[in-house]
Backbone bond lengths (Angstrom), bond angles and torsions (degrees), N, CA, C in turn:
res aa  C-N    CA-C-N  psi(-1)  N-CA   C-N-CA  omega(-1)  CA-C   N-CA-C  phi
1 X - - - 1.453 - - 1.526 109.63 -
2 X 1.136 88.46 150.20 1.588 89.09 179.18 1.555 125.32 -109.57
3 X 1.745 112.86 148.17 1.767 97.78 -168.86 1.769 119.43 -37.92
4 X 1.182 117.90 -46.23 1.149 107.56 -167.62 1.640 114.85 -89.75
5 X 1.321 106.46 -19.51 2.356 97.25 157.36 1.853 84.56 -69.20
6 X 1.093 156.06 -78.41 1.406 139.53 -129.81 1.566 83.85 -70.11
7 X 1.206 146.51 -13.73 1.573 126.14 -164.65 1.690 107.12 -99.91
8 X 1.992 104.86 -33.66 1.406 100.30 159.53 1.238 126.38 -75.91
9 X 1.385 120.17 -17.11 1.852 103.76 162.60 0.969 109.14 -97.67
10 X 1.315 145.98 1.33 1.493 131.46 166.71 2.043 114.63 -67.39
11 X 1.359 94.89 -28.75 1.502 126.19 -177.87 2.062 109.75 -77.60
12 X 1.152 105.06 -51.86 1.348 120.94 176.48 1.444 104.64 -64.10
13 X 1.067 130.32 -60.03 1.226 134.28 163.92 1.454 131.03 -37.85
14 X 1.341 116.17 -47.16 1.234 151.87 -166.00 1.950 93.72 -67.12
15 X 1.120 82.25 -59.67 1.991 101.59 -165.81 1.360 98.54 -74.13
16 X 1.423 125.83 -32.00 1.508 115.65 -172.97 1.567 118.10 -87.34
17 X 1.893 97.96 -10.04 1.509 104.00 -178.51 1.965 152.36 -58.33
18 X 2.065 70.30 -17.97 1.690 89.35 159.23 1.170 133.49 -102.09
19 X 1.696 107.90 -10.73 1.235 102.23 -176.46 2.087 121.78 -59.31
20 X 1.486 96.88 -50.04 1.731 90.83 -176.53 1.713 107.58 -34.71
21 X 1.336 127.43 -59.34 1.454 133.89 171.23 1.333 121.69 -36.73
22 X 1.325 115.28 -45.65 1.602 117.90 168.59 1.540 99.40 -63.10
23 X 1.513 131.05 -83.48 1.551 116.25 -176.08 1.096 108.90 -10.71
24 X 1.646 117.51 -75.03 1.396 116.12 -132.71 1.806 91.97 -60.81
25 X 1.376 108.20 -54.50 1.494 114.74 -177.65 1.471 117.64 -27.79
26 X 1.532 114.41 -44.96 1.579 126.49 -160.60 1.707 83.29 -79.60
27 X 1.553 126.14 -40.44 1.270 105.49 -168.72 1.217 130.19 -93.81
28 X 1.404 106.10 -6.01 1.945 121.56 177.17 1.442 83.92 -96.90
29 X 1.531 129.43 -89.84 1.563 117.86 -153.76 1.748 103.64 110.46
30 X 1.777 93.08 12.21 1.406 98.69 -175.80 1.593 105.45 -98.48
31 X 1.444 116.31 144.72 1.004 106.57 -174.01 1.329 130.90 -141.14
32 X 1.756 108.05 -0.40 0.875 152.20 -145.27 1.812 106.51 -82.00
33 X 1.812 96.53 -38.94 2.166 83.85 -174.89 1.176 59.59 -106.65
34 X 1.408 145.47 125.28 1.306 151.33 90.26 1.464 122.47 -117.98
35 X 1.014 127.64 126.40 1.233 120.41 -170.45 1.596 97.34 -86.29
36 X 1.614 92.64 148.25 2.072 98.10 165.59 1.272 97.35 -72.87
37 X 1.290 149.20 -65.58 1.219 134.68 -142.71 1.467 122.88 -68.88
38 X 1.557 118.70 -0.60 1.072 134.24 -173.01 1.986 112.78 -76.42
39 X 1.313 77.92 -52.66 2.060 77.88 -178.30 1.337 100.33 -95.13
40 X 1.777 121.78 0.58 1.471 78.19 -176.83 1.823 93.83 -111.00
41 X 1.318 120.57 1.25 1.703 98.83 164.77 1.806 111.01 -68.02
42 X 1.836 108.71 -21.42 1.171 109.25 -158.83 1.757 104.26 -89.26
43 X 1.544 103.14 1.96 1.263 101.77 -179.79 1.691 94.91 -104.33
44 X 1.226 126.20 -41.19 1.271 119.42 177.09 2.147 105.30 -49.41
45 X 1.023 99.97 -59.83 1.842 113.87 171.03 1.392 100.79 -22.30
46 X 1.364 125.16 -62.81 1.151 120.58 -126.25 1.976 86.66 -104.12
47 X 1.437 117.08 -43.78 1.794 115.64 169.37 1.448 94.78 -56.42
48 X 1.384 131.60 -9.59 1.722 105.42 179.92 2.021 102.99 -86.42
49 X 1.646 99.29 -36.74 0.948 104.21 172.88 1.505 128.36 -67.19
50 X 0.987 124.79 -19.35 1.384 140.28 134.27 1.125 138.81 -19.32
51 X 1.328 96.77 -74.28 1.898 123.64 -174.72 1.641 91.89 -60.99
52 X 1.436 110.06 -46.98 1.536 112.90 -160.69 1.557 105.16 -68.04
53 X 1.173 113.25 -36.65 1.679 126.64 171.17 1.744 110.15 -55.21
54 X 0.947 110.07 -24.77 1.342 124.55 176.00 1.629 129.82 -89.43
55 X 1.553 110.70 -33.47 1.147 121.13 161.49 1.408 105.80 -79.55
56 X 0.715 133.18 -15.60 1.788 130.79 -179.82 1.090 122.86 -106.86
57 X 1.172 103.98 -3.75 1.923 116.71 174.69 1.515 105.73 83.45
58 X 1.173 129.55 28.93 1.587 105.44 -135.34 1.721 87.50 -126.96
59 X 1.669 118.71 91.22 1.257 140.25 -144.44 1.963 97.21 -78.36
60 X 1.496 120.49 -47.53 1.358 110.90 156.81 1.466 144.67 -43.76
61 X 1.316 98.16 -27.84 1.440 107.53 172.78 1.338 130.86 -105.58
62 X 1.269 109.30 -24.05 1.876 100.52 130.46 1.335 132.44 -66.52
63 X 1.055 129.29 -33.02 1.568 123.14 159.41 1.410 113.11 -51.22
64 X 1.184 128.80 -46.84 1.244 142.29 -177.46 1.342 105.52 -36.36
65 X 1.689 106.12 -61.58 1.454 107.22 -161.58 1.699 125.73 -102.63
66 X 1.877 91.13 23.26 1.572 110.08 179.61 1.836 110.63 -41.13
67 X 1.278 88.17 -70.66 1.929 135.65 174.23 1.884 100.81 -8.42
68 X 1.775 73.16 -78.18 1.679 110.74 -156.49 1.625 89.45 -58.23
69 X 1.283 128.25 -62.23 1.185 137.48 177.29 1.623 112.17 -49.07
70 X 1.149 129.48 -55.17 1.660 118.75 170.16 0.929 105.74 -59.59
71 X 1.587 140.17 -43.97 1.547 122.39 -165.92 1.422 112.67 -93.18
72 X 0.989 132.09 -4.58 1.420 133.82 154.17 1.699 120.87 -71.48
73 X 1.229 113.07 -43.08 1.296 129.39 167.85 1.601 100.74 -54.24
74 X 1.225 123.09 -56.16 1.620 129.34 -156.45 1.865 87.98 -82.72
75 X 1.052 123.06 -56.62 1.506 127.33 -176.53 1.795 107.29 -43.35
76 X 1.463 128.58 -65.15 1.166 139.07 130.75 1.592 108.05 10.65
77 X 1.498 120.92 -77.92 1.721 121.61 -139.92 2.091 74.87 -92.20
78 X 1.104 112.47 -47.04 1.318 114.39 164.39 1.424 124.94 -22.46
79 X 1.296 121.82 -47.86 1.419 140.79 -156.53 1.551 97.84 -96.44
80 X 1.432 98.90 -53.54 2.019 96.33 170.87 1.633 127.28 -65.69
81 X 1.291 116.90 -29.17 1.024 125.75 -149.34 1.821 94.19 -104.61
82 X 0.847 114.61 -66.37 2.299 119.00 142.38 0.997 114.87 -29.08
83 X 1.581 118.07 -46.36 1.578 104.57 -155.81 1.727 99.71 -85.34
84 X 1.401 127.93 -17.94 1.416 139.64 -140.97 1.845 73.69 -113.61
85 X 1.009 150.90 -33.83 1.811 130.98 168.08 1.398 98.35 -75.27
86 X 1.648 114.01 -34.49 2.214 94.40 -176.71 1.601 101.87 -60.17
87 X 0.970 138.88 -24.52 1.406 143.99 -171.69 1.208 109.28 -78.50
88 X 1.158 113.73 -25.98 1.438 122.58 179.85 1.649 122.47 -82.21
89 X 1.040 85.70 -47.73 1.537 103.34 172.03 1.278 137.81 -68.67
């Protein structure tokens, strides 16, 4: 393999890694073993990784971290907005 196929599946991978967790979330409404602090250092992580993709021109690696960054963000409003009816309930 070569550096840059090991850098697009290390990347592909990377971005697709939250999604199963978001489903399940959107389809239980459970929210309860999730920790907040989980998507949102990994959403702060990933706008640094971003920003830096941006100062460097460097057009793959902001794409990269489109993904990771919406579903952490959405997992996040997920966790408040779920977690604030488990309280309720």
């Amino acid at each position: 393999m070569t550096p840059a196929t090991i850098g697009f599946v290390a990347g592909t991978l990377t971005s697709l890694a939250a999604i199963p967790q978001v489903v399940k979330t959107l389809k239980t409404r459970h929210v309860r073993d999730i920790s907040i602090w989980q998507p949102i250092l990994l959403s702060v992580g990933v706008a640094l990784w971003m920003i830096y993709g941006i100062l460097i021109s460097d057009l793959p690696l902001i794409v990269a971290n489109i993904i990771p960054l919406a579903c952490n963000i959405l997992l996040t409003g997920m966790k408040v907005y779920y977690g604030r009816n488990d309280c309720l309930s």
